[in-house]
C-alpha positions in Angstrom: -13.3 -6.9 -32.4 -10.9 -8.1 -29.4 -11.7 -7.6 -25.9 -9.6 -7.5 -23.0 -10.3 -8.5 -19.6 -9.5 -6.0 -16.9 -9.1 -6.9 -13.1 -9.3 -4.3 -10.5 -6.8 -3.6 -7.6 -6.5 -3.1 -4.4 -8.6 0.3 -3.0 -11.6 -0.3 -5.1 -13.0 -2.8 -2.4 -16.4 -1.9 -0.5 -18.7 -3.9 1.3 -21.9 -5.9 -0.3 -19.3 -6.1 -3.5 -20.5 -9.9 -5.2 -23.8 -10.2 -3.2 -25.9 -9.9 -6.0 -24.2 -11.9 -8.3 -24.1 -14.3 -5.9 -27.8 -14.4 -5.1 -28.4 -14.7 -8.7 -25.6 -17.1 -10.5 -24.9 -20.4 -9.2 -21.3 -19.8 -10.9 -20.5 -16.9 -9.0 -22.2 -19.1 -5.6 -19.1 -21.6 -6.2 -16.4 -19.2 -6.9 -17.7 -17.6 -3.3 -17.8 -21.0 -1.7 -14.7 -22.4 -3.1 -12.8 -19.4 -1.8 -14.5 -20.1 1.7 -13.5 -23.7 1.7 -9.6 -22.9 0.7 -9.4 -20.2 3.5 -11.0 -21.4 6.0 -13.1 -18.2 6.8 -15.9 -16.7 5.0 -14.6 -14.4 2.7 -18.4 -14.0 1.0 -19.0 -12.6 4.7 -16.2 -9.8 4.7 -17.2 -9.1 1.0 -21.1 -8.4 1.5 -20.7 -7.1 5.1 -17.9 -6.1 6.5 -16.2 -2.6 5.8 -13.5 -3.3 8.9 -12.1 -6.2 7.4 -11.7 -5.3 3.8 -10.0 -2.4 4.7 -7.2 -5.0 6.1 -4.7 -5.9 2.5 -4.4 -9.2 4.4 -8.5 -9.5 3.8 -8.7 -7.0 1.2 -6.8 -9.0 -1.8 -8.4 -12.3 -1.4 -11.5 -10.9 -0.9 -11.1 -8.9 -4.2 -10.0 -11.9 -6.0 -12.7 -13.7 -5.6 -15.2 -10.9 -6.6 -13.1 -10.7 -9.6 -13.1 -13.7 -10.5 -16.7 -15.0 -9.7 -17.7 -11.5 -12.1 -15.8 -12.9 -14.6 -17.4 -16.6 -14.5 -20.6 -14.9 -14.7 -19.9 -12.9 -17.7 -18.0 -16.1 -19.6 -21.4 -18.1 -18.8 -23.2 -15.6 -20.9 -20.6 -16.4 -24.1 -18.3 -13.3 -23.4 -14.8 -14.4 -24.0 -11.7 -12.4 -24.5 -8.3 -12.2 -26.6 -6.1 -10.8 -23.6 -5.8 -9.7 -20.2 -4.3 -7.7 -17.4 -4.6 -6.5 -13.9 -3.8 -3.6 -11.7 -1.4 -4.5 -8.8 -3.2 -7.7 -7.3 -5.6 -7.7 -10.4 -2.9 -9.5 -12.4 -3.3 -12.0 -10.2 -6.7 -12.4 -11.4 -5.6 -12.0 -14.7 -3.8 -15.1 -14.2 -6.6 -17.1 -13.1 -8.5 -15.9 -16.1 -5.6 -17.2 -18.9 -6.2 -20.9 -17.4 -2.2 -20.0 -15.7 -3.5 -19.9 -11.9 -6.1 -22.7 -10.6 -8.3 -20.0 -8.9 -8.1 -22.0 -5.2 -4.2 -21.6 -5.2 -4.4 -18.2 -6.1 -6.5 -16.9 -3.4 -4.8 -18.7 -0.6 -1.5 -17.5 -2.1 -3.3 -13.7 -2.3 -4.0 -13.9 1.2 -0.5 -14.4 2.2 0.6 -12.0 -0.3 -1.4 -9.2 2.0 -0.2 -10.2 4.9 3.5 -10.3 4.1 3.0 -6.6 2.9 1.1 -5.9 5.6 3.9 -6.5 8.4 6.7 -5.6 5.8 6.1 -1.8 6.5 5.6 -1.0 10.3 2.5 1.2 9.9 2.7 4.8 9.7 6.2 4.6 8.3 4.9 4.8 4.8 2.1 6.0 2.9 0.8 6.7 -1.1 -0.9 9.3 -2.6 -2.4 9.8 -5.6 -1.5 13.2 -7.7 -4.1 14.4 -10.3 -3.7 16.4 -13.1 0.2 16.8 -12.9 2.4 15.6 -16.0 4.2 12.4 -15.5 7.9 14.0 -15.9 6.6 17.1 -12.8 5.4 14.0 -10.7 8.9 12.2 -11.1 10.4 15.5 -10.1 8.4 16.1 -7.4 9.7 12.5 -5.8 13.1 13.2 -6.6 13.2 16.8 -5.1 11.6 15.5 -1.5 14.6 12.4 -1.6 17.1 15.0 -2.2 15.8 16.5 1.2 16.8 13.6 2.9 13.3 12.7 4.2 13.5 8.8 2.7 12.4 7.5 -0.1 9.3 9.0 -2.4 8.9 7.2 -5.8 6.0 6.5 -8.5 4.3 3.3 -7.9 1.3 3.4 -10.2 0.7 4.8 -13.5 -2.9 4.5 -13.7 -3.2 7.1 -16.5 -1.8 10.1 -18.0 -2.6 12.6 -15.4 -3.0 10.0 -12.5 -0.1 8.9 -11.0 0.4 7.4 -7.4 2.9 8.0 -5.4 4.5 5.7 -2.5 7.5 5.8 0.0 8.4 6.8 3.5 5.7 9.0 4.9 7.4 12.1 5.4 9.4 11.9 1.8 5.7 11.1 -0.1 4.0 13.7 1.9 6.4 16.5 1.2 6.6 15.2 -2.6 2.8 15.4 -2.7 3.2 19.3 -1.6 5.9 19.9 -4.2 3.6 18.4 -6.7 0.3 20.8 -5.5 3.1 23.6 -6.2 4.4 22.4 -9.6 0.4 22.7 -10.5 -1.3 19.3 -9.6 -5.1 19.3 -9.4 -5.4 16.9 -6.3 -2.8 15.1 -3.9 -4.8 12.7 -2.2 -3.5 10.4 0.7 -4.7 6.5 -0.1 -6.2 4.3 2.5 -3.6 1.7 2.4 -1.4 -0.4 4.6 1.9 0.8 3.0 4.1 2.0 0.6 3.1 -0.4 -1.9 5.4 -1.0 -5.2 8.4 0.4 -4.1 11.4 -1.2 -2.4 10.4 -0.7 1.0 8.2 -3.8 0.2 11.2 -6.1 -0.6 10.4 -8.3 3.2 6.8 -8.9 1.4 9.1 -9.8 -1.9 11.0 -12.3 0.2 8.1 -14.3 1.8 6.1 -14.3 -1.1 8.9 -16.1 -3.4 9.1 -19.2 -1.7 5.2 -19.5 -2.0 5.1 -18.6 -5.4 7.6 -21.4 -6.2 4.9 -23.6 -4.5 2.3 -22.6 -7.3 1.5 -24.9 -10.6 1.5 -22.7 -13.0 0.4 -23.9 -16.5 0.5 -22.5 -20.0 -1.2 -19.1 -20.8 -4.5 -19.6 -22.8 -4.7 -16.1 -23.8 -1.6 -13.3 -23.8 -1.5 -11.6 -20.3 0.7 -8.0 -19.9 2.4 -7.3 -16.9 2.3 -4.2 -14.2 6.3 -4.8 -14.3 6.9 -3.7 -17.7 3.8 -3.5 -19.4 4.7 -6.4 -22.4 3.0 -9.6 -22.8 4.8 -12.1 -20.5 6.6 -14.0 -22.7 5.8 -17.9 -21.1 4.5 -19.1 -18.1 8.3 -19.8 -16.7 8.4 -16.1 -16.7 4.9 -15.8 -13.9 6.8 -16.3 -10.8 9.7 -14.0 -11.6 7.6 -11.2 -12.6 5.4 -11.9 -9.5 8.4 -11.6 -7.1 9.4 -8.2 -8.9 6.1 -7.1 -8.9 5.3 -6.1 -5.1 8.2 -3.7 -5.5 8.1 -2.4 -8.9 6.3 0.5 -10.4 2.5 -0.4 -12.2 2.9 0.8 -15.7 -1.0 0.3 -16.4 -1.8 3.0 -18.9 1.4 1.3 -21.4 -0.6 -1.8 -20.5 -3.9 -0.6 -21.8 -2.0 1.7 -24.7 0.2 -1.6 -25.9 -3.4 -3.6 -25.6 -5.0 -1.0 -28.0 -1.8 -1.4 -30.4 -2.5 -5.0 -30.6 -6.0 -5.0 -31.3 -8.3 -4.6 -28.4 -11.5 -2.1 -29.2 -13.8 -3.3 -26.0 -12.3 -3.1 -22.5 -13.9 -4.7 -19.8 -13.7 -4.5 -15.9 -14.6 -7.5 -13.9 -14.1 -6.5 -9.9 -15.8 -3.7 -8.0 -15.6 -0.4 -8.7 -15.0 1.4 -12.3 -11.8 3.1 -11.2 -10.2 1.4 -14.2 -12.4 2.2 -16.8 -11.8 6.0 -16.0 -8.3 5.0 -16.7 -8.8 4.0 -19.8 -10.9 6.4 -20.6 -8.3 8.6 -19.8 -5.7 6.6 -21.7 -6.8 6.0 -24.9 -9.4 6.7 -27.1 -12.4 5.3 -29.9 -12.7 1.9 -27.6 -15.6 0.6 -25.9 -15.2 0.6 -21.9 -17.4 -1.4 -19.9 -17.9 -3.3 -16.3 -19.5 -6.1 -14.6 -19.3 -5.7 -10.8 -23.0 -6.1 -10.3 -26.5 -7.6 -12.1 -27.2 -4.1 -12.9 -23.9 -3.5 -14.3 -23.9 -7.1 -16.0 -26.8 -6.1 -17.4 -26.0 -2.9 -19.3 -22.8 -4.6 -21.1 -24.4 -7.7 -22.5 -26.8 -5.1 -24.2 -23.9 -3.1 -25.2 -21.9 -6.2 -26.9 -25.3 -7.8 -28.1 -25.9 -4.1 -30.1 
């Protein structure tokens, strides 16, 4: 049996995310603190409480980094450990932190400049994402290319979450009108995302520039465990490789569903989320199949997979 650690992305935020595991594990408790003490607000305030700020990427991304990572400390203090990891978006950030790469406190300072920079790099309203459901990958990609060919800016695919769920991003009137032409060439859903901007594409490459300098700041040390990147969905070949990939990574397409299709090739038969929400175990889910998917974002949640891997 290998299991892979999964880390959750921006979007899948909501408030009173980590209360209870902080209430109830003094390892979470520090993870919570530590974060506090390294950003100089309380980010176990904006987590538990407030819906206003975590809707901010500047707030958003440390905020779900820490969550992340203090579910992930839980789960490890109850013997769970893993062969490999990856992240959506920002969760590879956390996937990081989790192969011993990252020292936790550097990453989520360095998160929260990584939301702001992509928060100003797009004036808002200029760009937007949406997510199309139930469209094939190749009519999504058409789609995009059909609304640039109209001249109305750029419309690309940022994130494929899974076969069937792709996320489009670009300039708002060129990923709106793509989003129609993708309802016409038969998609189930085109939804509009709550976000800042028009993440993963190269209207982010003012975000790129700011966050390189940080990310040279960073020491980064040898990978415990093989972690894939969004940027091309391998394993990254050595830590020299982290900051390059990082830089690329704010304007680069996701390719998560080769990430979770190469981690089944290698091995992995229990997927585990660690982070709010469950949007990623529906991508798996959706991705592969015969594997055991499971979460901790919650006691409750906790809960249920220790008595699944204990079966």
């Amino acid at each position: 049996m290998k299991t892979a650690f999964l880390f959750s992305g921006q979007g899948s935020q909501y408030a009173g995310m980590g209360k209870d595991l902080y209430q109830n594990y003094s390892v979470a408790r520090e993870v919570f603190d530590l974060a506090d003490e390294v950003l100089g607000y309380s980010i176990k305030e904006i987590c538990f409480t407030d819906e206003a700020k975590l809707a901010e990427t500047e707030f958003a991304q440390p905020a779900i980094l820490t969550m992340s990572i203090a579910a992930m400390r839980v789960l490890q203090e109850q013997g769970v450990r893993a062969e490999m990891t990856a992240g959506l978006s920002l969760g590879e950030y956390s996937a990081y932190v989790a192969s011993g790469a990252m020292d936790f406190a550097e990453a989520v300072a360095l998160v929260q400049k990584r939301g702001k920079f992509m928060a100003e790099a797009v004036p808002s309203g200029e760009g937007g994402m949406y997510a199309i459901i139930g469209l094939d990958t190749e009519l999504v990609e058409n789609a995009c290319k059909e609304a640039v060919e109209e001249g109305l800016g750029l419309a690309i695919p940022a994130n494929y979450n899974a076969p069937g769920q792709i996320v489009i991003a670009g300039a708002a009137k060129a990923v709106e009108r793509a989003a129609e032409l993708a309802k016409e060439k038969g998609a189930k859903m085109a939804v509009k995302l709550k976000v800042s901007g028009p993440f993963h594409t190269e209207m982010l490459k003012p975000a790129a520039e700011k966050l390189g300098p940080e990310l040279e700041k960073m020491h980064i040390r040898p990978m415990e465990m093989p972690v894939y990147t969004n940027v091309d969905a391998s394993i990254v070949a050595s830590e020299k490789e982290i900051i390059p990939i990082l830089t690329k990574q704010i304007c680069c397409p996701v390719r998560f569903y080769n990430i979770i299709e190469n981690m089944k090739e290698n091995g992995a038969d229990t997927f585990i989320e660690l982070g709010p929400g469950k949007s990623l175990c529906g991508f798996v889910k959706r991705t592969v199949k015969g594997v055991s998917i499971l979460n901790v974002e919650d006691v409750s949640s906790l809960q249920k997979t220790m008595e699944k891997l204990q079966a």
